[in-house]
C-alpha positions as CSV (number, residue, x, y, z in Angstrom):
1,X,-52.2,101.6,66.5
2,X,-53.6,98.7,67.9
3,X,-52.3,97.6,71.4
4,X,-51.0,93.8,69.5
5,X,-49.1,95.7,67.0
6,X,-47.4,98.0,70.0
7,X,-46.9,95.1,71.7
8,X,-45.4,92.6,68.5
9,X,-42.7,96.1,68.4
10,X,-42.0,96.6,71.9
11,X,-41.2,92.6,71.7
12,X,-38.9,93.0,68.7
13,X,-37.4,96.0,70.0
14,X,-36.8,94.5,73.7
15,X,-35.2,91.6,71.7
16,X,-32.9,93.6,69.5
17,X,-31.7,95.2,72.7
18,X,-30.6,91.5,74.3
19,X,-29.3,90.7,70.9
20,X,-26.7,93.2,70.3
21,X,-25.6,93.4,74.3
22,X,-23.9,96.6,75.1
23,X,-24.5,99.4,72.0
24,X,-23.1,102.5,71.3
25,X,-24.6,105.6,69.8
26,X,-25.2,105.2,65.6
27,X,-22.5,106.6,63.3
28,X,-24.2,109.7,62.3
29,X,-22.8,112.2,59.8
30,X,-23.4,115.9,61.1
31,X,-26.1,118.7,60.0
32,X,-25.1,121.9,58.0
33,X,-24.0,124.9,59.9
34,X,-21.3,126.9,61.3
35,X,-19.8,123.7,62.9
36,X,-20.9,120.0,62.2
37,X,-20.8,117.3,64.5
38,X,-21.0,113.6,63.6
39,X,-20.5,110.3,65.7
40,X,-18.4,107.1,64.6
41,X,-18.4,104.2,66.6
42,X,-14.7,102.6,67.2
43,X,-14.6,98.9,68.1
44,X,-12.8,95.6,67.9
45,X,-12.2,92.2,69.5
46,X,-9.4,91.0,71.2
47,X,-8.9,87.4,69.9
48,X,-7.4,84.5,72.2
49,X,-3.7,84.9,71.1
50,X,-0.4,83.2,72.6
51,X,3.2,84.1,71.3
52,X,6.1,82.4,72.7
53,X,9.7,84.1,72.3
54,X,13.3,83.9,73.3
55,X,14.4,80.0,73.4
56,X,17.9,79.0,73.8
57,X,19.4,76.2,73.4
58,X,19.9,74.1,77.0
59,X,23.5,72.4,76.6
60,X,24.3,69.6,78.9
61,X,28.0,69.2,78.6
62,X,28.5,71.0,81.5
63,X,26.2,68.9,83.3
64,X,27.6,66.0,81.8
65,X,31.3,66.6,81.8
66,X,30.4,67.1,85.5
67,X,29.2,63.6,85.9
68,X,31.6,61.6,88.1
69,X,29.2,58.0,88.7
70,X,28.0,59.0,91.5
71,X,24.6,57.8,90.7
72,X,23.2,60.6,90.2
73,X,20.6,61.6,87.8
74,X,22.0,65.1,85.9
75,X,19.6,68.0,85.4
76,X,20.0,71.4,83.4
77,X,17.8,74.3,82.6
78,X,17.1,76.6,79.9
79,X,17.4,80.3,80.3
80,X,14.1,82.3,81.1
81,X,11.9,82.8,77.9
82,X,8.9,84.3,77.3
83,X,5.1,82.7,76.8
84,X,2.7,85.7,76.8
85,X,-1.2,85.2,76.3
86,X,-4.2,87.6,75.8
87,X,-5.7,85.5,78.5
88,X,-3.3,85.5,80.8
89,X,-3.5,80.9,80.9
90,X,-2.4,78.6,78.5
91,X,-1.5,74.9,78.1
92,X,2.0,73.4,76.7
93,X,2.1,70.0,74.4
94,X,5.9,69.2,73.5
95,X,7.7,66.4,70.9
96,X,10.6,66.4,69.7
97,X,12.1,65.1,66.4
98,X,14.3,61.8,67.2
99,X,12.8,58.9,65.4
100,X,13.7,56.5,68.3
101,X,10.9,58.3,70.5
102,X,7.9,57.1,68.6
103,X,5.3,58.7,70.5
104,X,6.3,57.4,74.1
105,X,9.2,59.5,75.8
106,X,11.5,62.0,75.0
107,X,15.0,60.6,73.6
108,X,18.5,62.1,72.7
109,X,19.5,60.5,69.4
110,X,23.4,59.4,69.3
111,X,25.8,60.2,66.5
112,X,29.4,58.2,67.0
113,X,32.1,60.2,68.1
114,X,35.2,60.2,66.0
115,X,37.2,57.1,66.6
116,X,34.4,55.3,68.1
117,X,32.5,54.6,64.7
118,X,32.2,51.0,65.9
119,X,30.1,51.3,68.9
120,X,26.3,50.8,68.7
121,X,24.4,54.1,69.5
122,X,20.7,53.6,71.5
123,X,19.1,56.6,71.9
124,X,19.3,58.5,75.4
125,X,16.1,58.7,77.3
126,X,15.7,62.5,79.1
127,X,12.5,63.9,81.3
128,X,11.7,66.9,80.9
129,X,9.9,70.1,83.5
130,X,8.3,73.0,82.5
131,X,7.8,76.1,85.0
132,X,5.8,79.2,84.6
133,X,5.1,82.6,86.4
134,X,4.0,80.4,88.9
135,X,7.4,79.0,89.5
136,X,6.7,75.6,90.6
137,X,8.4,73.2,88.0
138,X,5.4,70.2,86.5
139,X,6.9,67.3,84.8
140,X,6.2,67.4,81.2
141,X,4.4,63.9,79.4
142,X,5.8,63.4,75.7
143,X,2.5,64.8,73.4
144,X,0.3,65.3,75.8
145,X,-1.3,68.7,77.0
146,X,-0.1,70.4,80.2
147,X,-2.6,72.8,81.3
148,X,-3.7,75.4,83.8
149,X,-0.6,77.5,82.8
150,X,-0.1,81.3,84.1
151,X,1.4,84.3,82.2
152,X,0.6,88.1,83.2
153,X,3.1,88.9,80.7
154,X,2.3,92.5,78.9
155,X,4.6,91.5,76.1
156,X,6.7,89.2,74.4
157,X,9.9,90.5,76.4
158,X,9.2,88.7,79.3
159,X,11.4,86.5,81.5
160,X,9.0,84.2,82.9
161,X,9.1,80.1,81.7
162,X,11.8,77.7,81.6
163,X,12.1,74.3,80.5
164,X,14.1,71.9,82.5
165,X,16.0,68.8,81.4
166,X,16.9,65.2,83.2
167,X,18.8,62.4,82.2
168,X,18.7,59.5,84.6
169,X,22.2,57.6,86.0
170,X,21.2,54.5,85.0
171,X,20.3,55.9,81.1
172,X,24.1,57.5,81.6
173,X,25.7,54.1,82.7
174,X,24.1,52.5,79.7
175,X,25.2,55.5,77.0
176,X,28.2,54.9,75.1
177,X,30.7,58.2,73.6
178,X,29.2,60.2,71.2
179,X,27.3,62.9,70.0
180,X,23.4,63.6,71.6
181,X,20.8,65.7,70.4
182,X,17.4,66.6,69.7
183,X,15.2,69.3,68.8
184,X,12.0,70.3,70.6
185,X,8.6,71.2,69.1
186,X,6.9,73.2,71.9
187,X,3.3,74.3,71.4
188,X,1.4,76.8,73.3
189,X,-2.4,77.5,73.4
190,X,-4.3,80.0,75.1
191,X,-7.1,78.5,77.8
């Protein structure tokens, strides 16, 4: 063989070698004989994946009920859920569903209350936190990505994320009686 050709296949195979990274002995099917021995490769990837599991509902009446006018701003968080992700950091983008948010804040939207049908409703501005394993709490912007998020959860069973929610006294001063609500859409993505 001439020393080109040797050299054009010591090239190729050098670059098949770089190619495929780390390789693993051929599936091979066994010879005949009193025992047979054969090799099969096992493999698969582990694809960025994020699940997030056990949300509950955050209730402010007791937060609210509790609010005397003291000029205080009222505050309640959720119980602990779960966000677990194959690579261990993730980001967070919430909305919610109240029409009077546009794409700007987060909002309560007001039903009247039962005897009150002639009072006019505006919706009630709230701020919102989110905390993970890292247990400092980062306030949350309407739409927008937080990120550099931790989870070292093993499973969705976890305890390790909560959500907090804020209402401001002077939003409270300017809400009339009625019925609040609004539902969150959280999304988490693996980083």
């Amino acid at each position: 063989m001439s020393a080109s050709k040797h050299f054009s296949r010591s090239i190729l195979s050098i670059s098949l070698v770089a190619i495929c990274g780390t390789s693993f002995a051929a599936t091979t099917d066994g010879s005949k004989g009193a025992t047979s021995n054969g090799k099969v490769d096992v493999k698969g990837t582990v694809k960025e994946k994020v699940q997030i599991a056990g949300l509950t509902e955050v209730n402010l009446d007791t937060a609210l009920d509790g609010w005397n006018a003291s000029e205080s701003d009222i505050s309640e968080t959720s119980a602990s859920f779960c966000v677990w992700s194959s690579t261990e950091g993730y980001k967070v983008k919430i909305t919610d569903n109240t029409s009077a948010s546009g794409t700007t804040e987060f909002d309560l939207e007001a039903t009247a209350a039962t005897g009150h049908e002639d009072l006019t409703l505006a919706p009630l501005p709230f701020s919102l936190t989110w905390t993970d394993e890292s247990n400092t709490a980062q306030s949350v912007t309407y739409n927008t990505d937080l990120t550099g998020l931790v989870t070292t959860a093993t499973n969705k069973n976890c305890t390790n994320t909560t959500i907090g929610v804020s209402i401001a006294a002077s939003d409270l001063y300017a809400a009339r009686v009625g019925n609040y609500s609004a539902e969150l859409n959280i999304t988490v993505s693996p980083e």
